[in-house]
C-alpha positions as CSV (number, residue, x, y, z in Angstrom):
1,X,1.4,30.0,-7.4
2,X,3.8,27.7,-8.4
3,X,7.2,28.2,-8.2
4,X,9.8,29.4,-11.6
5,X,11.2,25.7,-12.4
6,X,13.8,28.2,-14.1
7,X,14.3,30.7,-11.0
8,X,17.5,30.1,-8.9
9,X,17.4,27.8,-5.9
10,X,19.5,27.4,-2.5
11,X,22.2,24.4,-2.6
12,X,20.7,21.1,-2.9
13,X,22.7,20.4,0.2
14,X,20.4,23.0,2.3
15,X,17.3,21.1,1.3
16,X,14.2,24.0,1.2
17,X,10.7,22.8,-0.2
18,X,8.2,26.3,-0.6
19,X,4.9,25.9,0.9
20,X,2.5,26.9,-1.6
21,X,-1.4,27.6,-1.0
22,X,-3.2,25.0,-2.4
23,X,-5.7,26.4,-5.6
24,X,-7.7,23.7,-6.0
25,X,-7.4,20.4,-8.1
26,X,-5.8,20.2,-11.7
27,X,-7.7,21.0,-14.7
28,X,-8.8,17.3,-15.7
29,X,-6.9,16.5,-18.8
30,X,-8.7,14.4,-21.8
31,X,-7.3,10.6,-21.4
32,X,-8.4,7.1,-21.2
33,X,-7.7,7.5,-17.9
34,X,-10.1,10.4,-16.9
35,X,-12.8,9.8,-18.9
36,X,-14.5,7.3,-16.4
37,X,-15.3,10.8,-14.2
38,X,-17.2,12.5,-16.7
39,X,-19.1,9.7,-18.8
40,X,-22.4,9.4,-18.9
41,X,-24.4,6.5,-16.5
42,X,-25.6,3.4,-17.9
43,X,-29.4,3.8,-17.7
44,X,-30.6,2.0,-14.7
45,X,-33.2,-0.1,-16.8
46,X,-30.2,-1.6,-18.9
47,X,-29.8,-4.9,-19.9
48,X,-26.2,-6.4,-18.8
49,X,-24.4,-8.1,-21.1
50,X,-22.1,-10.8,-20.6
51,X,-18.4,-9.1,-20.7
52,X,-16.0,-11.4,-22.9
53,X,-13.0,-8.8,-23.7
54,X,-11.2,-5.9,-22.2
55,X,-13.4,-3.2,-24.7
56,X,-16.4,-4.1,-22.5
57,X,-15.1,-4.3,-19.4
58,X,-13.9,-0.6,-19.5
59,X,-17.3,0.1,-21.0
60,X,-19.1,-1.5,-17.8
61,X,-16.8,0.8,-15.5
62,X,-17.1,3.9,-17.5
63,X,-20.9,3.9,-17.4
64,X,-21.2,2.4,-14.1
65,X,-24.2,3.6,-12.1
66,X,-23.6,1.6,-8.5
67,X,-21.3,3.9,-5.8
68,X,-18.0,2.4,-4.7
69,X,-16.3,3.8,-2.0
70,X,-12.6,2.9,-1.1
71,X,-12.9,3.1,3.1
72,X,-9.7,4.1,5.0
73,X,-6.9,6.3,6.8
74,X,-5.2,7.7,3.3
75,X,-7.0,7.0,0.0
76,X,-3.6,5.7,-0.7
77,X,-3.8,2.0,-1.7
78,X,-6.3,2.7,-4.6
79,X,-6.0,6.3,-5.5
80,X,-6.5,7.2,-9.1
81,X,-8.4,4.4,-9.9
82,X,-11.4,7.3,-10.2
83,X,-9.9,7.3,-13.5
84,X,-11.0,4.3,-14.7
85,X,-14.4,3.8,-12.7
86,X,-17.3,6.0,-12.9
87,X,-19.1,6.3,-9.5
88,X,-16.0,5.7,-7.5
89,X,-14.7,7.8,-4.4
90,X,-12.5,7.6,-1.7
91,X,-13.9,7.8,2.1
92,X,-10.5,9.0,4.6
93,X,-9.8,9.3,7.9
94,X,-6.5,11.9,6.8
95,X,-6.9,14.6,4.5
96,X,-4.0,15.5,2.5
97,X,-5.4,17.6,0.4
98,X,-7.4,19.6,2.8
99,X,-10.4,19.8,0.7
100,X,-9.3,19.9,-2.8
101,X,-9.7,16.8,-4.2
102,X,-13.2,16.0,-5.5
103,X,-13.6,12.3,-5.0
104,X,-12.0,12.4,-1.4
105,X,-14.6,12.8,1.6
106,X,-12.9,13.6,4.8
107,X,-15.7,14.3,7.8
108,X,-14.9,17.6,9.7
109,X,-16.0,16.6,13.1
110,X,-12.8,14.5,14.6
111,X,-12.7,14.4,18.2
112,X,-9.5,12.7,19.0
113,X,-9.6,8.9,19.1
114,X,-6.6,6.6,20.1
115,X,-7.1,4.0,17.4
116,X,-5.5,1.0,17.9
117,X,-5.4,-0.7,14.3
118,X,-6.3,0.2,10.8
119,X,-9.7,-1.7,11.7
120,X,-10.7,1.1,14.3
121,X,-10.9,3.3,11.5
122,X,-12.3,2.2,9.3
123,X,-15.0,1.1,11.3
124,X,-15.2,4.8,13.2
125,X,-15.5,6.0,9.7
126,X,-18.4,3.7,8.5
127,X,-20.5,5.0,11.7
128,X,-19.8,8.5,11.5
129,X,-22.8,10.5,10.8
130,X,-21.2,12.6,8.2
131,X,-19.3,9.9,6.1
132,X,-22.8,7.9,6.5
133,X,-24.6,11.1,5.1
134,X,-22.5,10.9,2.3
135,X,-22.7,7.6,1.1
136,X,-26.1,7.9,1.2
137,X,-26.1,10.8,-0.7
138,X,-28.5,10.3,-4.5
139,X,-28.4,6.6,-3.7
140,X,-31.1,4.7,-5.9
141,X,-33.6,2.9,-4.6
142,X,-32.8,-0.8,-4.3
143,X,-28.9,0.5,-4.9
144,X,-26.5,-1.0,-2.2
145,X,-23.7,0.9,-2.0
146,X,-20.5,-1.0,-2.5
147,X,-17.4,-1.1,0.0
148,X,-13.6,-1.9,-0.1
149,X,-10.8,-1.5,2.6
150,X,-7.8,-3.0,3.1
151,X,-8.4,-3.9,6.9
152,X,-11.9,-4.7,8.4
153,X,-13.3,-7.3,10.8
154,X,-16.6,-8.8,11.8
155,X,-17.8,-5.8,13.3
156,X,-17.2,-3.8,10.1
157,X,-19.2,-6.9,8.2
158,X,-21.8,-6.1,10.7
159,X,-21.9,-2.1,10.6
160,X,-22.4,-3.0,6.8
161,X,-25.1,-5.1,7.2
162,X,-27.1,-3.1,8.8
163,X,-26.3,0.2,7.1
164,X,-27.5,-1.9,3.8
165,X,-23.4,-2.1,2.1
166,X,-22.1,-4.5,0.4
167,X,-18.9,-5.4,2.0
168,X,-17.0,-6.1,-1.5
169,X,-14.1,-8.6,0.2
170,X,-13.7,-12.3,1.8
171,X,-15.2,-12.8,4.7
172,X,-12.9,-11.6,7.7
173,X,-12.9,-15.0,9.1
174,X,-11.1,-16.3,6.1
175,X,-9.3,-13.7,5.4
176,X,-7.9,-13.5,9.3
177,X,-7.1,-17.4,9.2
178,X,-5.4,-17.1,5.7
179,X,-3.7,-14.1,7.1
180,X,-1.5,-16.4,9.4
181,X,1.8,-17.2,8.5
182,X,1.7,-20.3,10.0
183,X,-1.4,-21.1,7.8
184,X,-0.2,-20.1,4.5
185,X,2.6,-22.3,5.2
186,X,1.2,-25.3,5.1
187,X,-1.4,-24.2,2.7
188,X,1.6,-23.4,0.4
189,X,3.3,-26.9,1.0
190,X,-0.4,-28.3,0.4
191,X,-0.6,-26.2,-3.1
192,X,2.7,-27.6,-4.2
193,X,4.7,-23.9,-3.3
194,X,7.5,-24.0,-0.6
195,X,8.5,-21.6,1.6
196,X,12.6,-21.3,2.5
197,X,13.1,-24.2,4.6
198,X,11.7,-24.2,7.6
199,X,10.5,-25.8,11.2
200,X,6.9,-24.2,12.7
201,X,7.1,-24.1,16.3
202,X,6.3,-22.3,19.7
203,X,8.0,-20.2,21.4
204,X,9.4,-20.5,24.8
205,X,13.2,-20.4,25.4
206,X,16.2,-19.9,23.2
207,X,17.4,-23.7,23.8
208,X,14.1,-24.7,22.2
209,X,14.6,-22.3,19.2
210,X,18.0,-24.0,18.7
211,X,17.3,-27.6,18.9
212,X,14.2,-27.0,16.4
213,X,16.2,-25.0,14.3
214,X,19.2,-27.9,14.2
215,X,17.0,-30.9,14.0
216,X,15.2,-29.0,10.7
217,X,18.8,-28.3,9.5
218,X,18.3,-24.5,9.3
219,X,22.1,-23.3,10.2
220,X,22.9,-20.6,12.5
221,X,21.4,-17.5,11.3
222,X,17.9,-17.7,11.6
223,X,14.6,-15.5,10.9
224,X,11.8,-15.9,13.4
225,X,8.3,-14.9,12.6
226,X,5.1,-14.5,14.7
227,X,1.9,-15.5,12.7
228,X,0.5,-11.9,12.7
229,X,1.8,-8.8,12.0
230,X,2.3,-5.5,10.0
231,X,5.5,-4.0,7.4
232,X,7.9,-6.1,9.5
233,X,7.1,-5.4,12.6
234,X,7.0,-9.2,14.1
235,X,9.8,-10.5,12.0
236,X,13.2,-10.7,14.1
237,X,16.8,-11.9,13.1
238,X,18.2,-14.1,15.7
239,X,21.7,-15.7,15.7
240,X,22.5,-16.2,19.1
241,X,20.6,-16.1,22.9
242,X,21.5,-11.9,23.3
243,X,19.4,-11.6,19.9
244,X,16.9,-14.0,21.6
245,X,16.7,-11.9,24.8
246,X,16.2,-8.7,23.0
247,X,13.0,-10.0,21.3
248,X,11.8,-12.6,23.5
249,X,8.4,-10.8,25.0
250,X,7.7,-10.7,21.6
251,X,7.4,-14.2,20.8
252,X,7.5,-16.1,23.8
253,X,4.2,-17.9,23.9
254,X,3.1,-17.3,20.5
255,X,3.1,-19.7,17.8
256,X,7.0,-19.2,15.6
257,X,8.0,-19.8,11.8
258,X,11.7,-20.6,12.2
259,X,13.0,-19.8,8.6
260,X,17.1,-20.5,7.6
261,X,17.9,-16.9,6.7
262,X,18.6,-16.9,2.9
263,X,20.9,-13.9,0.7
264,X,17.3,-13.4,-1.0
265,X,15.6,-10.7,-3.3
266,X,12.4,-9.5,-2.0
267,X,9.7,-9.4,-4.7
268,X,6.2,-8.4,-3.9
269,X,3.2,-9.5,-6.3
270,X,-0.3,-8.6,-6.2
271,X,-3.3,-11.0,-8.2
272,X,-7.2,-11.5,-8.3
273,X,-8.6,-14.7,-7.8
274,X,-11.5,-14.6,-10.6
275,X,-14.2,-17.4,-11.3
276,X,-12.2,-17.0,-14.8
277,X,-8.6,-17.7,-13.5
278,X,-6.1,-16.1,-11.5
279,X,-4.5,-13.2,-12.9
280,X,-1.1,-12.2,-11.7
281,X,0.3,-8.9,-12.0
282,X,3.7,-7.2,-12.5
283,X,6.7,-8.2,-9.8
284,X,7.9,-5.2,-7.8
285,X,11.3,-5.3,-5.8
286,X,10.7,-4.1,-2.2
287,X,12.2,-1.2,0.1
288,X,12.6,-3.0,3.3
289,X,14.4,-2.0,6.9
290,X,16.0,1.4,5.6
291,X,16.3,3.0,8.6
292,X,16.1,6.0,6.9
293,X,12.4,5.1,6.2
294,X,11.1,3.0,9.0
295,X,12.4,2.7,12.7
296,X,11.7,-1.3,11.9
297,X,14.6,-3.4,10.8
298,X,13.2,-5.9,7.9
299,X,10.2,-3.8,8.0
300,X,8.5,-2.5,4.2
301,X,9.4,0.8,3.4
302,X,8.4,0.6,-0.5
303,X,8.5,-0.9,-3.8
304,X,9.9,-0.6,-7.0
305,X,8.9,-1.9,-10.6
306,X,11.7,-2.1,-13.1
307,X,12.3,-4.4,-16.5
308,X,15.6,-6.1,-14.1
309,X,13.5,-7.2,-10.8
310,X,13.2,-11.0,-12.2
311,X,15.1,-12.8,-15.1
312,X,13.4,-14.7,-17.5
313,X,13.6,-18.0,-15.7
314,X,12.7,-16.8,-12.5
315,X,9.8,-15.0,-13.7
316,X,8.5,-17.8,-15.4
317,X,9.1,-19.9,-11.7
318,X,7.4,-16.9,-9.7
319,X,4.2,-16.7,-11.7
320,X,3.6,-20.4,-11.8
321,X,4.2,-19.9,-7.7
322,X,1.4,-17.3,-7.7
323,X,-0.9,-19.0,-9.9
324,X,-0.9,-22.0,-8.1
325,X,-1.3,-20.3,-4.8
326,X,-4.3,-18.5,-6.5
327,X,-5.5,-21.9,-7.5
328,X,-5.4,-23.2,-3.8
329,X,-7.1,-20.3,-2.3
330,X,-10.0,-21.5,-4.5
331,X,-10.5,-24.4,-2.7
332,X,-10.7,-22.5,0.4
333,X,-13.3,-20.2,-0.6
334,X,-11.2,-17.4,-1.2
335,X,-12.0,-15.0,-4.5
336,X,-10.7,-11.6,-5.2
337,X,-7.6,-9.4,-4.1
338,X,-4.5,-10.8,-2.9
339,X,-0.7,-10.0,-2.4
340,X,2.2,-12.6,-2.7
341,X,5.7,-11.7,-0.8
342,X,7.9,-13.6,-3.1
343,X,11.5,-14.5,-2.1
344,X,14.3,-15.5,-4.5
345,X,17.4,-17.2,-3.1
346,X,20.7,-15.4,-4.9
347,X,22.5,-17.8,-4.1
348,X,20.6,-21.0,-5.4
349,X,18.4,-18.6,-7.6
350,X,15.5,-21.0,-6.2
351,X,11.6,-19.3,-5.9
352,X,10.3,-19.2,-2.4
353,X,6.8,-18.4,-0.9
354,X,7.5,-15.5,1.5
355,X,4.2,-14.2,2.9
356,X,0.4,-14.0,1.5
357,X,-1.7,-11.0,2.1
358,X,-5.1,-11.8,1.4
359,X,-5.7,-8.3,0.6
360,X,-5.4,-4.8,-1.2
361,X,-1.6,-4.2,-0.3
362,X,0.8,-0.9,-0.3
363,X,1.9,-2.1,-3.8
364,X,-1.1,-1.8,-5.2
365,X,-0.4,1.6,-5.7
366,X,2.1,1.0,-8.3
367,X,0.5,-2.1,-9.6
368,X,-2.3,0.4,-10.6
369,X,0.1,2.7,-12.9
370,X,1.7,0.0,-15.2
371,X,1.9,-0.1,-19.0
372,X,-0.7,-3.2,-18.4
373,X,-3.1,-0.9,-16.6
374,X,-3.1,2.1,-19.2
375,X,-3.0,-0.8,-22.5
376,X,-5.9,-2.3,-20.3
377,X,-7.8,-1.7,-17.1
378,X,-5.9,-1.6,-13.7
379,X,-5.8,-5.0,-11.9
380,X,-8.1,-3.9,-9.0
381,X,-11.2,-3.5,-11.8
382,X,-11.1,-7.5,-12.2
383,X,-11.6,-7.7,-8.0
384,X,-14.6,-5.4,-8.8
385,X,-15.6,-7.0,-11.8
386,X,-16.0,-10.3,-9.4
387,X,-18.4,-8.9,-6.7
388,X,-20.2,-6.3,-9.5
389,X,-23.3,-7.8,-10.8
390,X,-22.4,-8.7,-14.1
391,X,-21.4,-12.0,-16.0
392,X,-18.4,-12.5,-17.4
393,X,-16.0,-15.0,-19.0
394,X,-12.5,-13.7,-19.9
395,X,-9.2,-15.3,-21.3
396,X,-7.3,-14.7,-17.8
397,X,-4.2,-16.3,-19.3
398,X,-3.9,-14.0,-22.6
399,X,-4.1,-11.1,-20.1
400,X,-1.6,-12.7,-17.8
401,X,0.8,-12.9,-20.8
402,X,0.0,-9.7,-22.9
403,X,0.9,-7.6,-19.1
404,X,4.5,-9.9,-19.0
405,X,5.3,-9.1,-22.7
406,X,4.6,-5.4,-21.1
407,X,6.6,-5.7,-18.1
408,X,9.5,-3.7,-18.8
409,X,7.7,-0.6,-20.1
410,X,7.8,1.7,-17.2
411,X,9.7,2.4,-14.3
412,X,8.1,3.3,-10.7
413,X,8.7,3.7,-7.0
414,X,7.4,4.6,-4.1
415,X,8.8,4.3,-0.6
416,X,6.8,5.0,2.8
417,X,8.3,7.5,5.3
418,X,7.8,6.5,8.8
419,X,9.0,8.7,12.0
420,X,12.4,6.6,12.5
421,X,12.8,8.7,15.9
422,X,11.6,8.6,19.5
423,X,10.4,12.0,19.8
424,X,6.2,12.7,20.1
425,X,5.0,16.6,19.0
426,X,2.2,18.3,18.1
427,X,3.4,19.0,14.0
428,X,2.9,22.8,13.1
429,X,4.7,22.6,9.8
430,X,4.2,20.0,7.3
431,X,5.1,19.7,3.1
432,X,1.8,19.8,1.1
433,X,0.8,16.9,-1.2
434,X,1.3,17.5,-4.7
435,X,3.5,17.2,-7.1
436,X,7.7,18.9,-6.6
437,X,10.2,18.6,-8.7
438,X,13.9,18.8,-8.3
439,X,15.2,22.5,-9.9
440,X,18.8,23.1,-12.1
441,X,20.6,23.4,-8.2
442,X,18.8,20.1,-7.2
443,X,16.5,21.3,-4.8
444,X,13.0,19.8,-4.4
445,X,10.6,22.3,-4.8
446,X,6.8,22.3,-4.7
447,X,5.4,22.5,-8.0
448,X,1.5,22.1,-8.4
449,X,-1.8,20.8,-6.5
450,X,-2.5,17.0,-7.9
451,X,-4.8,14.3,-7.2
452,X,-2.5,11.8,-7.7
453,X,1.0,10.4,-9.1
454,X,-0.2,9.2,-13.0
455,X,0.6,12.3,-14.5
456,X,4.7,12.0,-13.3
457,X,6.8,12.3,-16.4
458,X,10.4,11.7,-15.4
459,X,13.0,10.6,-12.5
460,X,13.1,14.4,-11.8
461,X,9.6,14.9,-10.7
462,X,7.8,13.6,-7.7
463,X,4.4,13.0,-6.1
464,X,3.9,13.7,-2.2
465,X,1.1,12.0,-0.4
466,X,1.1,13.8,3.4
467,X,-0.6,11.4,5.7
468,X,0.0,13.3,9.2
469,X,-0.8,17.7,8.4
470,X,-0.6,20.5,10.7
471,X,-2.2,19.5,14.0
472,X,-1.9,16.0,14.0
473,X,0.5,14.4,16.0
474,X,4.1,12.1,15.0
475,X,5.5,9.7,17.6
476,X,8.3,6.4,16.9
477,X,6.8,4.7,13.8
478,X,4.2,6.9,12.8
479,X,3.4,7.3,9.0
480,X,4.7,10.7,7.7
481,X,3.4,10.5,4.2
482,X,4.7,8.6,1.0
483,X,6.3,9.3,-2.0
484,X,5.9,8.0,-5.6
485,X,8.3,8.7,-8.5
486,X,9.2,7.2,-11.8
487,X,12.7,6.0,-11.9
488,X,14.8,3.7,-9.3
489,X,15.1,4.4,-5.3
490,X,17.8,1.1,-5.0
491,X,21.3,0.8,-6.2
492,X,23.2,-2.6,-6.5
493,X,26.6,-3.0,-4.3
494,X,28.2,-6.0,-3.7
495,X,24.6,-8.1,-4.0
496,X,23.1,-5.3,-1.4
497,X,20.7,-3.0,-1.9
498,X,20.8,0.1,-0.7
499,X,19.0,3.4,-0.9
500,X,20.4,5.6,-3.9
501,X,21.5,9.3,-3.3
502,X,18.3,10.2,-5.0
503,X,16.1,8.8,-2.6
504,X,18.3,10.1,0.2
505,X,17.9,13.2,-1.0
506,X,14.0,13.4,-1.7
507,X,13.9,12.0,1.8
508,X,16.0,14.8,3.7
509,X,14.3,17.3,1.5
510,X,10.8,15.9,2.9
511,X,12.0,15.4,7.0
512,X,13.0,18.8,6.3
513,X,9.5,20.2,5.7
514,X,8.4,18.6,9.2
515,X,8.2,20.5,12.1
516,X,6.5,20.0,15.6
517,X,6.4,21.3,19.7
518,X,6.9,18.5,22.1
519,X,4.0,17.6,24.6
520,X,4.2,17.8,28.6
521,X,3.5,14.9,30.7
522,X,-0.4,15.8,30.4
523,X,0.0,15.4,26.3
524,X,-0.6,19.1,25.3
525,X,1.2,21.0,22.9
526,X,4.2,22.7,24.9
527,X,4.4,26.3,22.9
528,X,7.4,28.5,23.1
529,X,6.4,32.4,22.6
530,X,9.1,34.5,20.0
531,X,10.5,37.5,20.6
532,X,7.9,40.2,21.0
533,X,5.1,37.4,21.1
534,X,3.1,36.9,24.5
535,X,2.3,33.7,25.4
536,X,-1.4,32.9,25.4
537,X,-1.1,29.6,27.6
């Protein structure tokens, strides 16, 4: 039962968050954004119509008749977009509702596998007999199933091929060459969009690093970058040779982006490549190397979307930045999803390519929830709209600008919660996704079951996403589970961001509801019996 939201709390400063037994999904309400669940199918003998405007386009998804399935750890990235598309369902490694929510498949029998990437999974998942029993589940004749994930690689193209999926994405080999930093690069200088200045290199010894860096004219401090890596984990700051030796292993060898490191504003964009256009999405501040959030420093944490995160002009700079990077990938084959890590220079206000992510990203999330998605369709349906099979021709650039005009309707954030300590246990105790709310003495409480964050009303309510539950195990970077919210995490001081003493709060409250037994050197649970309880190991 859901707690009083007018009973007395404890102190906010004793953060306590009441477990509640989880009752099931909520009642689906009657919106735009749920009828997609419930419509009726298109009948399989109908003609498909070429779609021209956004009326048809939510038509085609609403009656759409071909499965999609979102593959992955957490149904994160995409959740909620069930809303919108008939026939679409979310395949997990994780979860977090523990049963409850009706387009989330989790398969019971999960002997314990040491995964070593995000890949693994997702390709454990695809050849588990019980996901694979699912998917197949009232399939049509002549229907192939269709497939999207945020990280897969030739073997997952294979396991799709022969299990008769369409793998809905690039082809890995492009997307894995595109994926290098040293490759979008010099793709970006090719398209006409520069990075902050910059020397490409390899890595070897820290007198190397400097001469590079001083012939390219990059100053003292300087930001290194490996061509690979994930939320910041191969990024490293280096401004003298004891920075150098304390990352070193890390990039001697490799191939290096040596970057001048700028005052800059993070800004994160997410587009699809279409046969119609690019079409570029709202800009979203990130949450990077809060160590109350991720053990990483420069690592992403989370994003925010407000009306502030660009001004006019560099708005205006950034989207002609992402369009033309969307108009090079063309040439290289690319179609489809992808992320742009934009940086702006505060103290030349000049527009820099940061990173591309040739991808479904963690600010997709957000992107999915804008006053542009409800006025229209979420950006993700145009990705699907490119590998459905249907026609379509579509003024990408009215779009582009009717979702600016809408950029400073709504406010949303989310920010990822890693475990930022060294310790490794078993976790016994862990909050429950839903939704909580902060009470009159500022506690955050639990408040309902939900599927996801779209039904948030204010800065005072929250939606909880647990990614590791009772039984699974946390260790130094592991992801705890991530929280969305409407309103700001970030506070301006002095030209630095910095976390806000609401989002250090909703964080303590949530660290709070996490609780674990250490292991012994064999990796079991080490279990310390009560008072008056005997110990059954």
């Amino acid at each position: 039962m859901a707690p009083d939201p007018t009973a007395t709390e404890p102190a906010a400063t004793e953060p306590v968050m009441p477990r509640a037994t989880p009752t099931g999904p909520e009642a689906p309400e009657a919106t735009i954004g749920t009828d997609a669940a419930f419509a009726t199918e298109a009948p399989p003998t109908a003609v498909q119509h070429t779609v021209r405007n956004i009326s048809e386009l939510r038509h085609f998804f609403r009656t759409n008749n071909v499965p999609i399935f979102f593959i992955g750890a957490t149904p994160f990235n995409l959740l909620g977009l069930d809303r919108w598309v008939r026939n679409f369902s979310y395949i997990s490694y994780y979860d977090s509702w523990d049963g409850a929510h009706p387009r989330v498949f989790t398969p019971v029998n999960k002997p314990y596998v040491e995964f070593e990437s995000g890949e693994d999974i997702n390709n454990w998942l695809l050849l588990n007999a019980e996901v694979r029993a699912r998917m197949n589940l009232n399939v049509r004749p002549g229907v192939r199933p269709k497939v999207a994930m945020v990280f897969f690689n030739e073997e997952t193209e294979r396991i799709c091929r022969e299990l008769g999926y369409d793998l809905i994405l690039p082809a890995a080999e492009l997307r894995h060459r595109l994926d290098s930093k040293m490759v979008t690069t010099k793709l970006g200088n090719d398209f006409g969009v520069p990075s902050v200045p910059n020397v490409l290199s390899k890595g070897s010894t820290y007198a190397a690093l400097r001469a590079d860096a001083d012939a390219a004219s990059l100053g003292k401090n300087l930001v290194v970058q490996t061509p690979y890596g994930d939320s910041g984990k191969t990024t490293f700051f280096i401004s003298n040779e004891a920075e150098w030796d304390n990352h070193c292993e890390d990039i001697i060898g490799d191939d290096i982006k040596v970057m001048r490191r700028i005052k800059n504003l993070p800004v994160a964009v997410e587009a699809v490549l279409t046969r119609s256009g690019t079409l570029v999405g709202p800009f979203l501040t990130e949450l990077a190397g809060y160590s109350e959030l991720t053990p990483y420093p420069g690592g992403w944490c989370g994003n925010e979307m407000h009306p502030e995160v660009l001004s006019a002009t560099q708005r205006t700079r950034a989207m002609e930045l992402v369009k033309a990077m969307g108009d090079g990938l063309s040439s290289e084959g690319y179609r489809g999803f992808f992320e742009v890590d934009v940086l702006v220079d505060l103290d030349t206000d000049e527009v820099y390519l940061g990173e591309l992510n040739p991808r479904i990203s963690g600010a997709s999330a957000i992107t999915n929830v804008t006053a542009g998605a409800y006025a229209d369709v979420p950006l993700f349906l145009f990705h699907l709209l490119e590998y459905m099979d249907v026609e379509f021709e579509l003024d990408i650039d009215e779009i582009t600008e009717r979702w600016e005009a809408l950029s400073g309707a709504d406010v949303w954030s989310q920010m990822i919660i890693k475990e930022n300590s060294d310790v490794v246990q078993q976790l016994t105790q862990t909050p429950a996704t839903g939704q909580y709310y902060l009470d009159s003495s500022g506690a955050m409480v639990f408040n309902r079951a939900a599927l996801d964050w779209h039904m948030l009303q204010n800065e005072s309510e929250a939606f909880f996403l647990r990614i590791h539950g009772p039984g699974d195990y946390r260790w130094h970077g592991s992801d705890l589970g991530v929280l969305v919210t409407k309103g700001r995490l970030q506070v301006e001081e002095g030209g630095v961001s910095k976390l806000n003493i609401r989002a250090k709060h909703f964080i303590d409250c949530l660290r709070a509801g996490f609780d674990g037994v250490p292991l012994d050197e064999d990796g079991l649970a080490i279990f310390t019996p009560g008072p008056g309880v005997k110990s059954q190991w």
